[in-house]
C-alpha positions in Angstrom: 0.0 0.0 0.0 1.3 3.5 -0.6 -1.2 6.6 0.5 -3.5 4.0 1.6 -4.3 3.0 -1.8 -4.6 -0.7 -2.6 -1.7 -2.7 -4.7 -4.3 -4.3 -6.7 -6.2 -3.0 -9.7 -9.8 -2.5 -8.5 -10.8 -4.9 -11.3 -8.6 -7.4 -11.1 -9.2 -7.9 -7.5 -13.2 -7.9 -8.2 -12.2 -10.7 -10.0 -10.2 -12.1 -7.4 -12.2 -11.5 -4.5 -15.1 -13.4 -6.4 -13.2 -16.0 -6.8 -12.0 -16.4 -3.0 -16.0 -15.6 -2.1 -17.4 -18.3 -5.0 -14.6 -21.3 -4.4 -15.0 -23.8 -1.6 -12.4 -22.1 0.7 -11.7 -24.9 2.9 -10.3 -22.2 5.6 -13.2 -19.7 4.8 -16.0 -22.7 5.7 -14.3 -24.1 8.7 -15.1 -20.5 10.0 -19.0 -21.3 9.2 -19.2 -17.5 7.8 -22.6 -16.6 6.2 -23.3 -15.5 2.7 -23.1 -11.8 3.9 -20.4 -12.4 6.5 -18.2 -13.9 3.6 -19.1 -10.9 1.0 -18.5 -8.2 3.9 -15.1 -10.6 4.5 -14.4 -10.0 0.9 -14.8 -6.4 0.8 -13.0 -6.3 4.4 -9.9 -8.0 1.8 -10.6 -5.3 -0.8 -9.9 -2.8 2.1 -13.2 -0.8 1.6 -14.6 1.2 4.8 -17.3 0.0 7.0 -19.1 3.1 4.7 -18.2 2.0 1.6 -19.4 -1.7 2.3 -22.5 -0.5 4.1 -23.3 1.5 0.5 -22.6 -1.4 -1.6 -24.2 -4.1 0.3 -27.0 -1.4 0.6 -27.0 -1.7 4.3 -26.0 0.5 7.4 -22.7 1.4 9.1 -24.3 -0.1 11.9 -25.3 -3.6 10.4 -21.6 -3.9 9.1 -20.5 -3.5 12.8 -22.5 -6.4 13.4 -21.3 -8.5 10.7 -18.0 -7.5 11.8 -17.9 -8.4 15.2 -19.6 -11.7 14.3 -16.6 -12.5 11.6 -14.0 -11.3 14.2 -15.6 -13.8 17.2 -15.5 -17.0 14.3 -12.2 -15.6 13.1 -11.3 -15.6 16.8 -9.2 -12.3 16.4 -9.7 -9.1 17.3 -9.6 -6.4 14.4 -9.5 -6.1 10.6 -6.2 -6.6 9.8 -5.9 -9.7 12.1 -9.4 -10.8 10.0 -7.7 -10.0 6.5 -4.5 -11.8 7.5 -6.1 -14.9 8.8 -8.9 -14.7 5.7 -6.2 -14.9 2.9 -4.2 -17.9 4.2 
């Protein structure tokens, strides 16, 4: 990263992150993540704000708290990067 802009072409990481989403992630179902908690998860990867994921998922700032929290408790870790970095293994 370099001015907090992500590495990854926005478009080739779509493609990516639907990828990671749509495969049968043996690490990402051991964590028994729901459809929403794995597409939050996804965008959490991307490196998109709790706004920006709230606007695309058409939800509230508040509801991606929640999803959040209940990623973080199955991730058994305590913030978004420790998420991301145990999410990508």
């Amino acid at each position: 990263m370099f001015k907090g802009e992500f590495i990854f072409p926005r478009l080739l990481f779509s493609d990516f992150l639907l990828s990671i989403i749509n495969s049968p992630n043996k690490s990402w179902e051991s964590y028994s993540l729901s459809k929403k908690e794995k597409l939050v998860a996804g965008y959490l990867i991307e490196g998109m704000t709790n706004k920006e994921i709230a606007k695309n998922m058409k939800l509230t700032e508040k509801t991606i708290k929640a999803h959040l929290t209940h990623i973080y408790i199955k991730l058994s870790c305590r913030n978004r990067t420790e998420a991301i970095t145990k999410l990508i293994r």
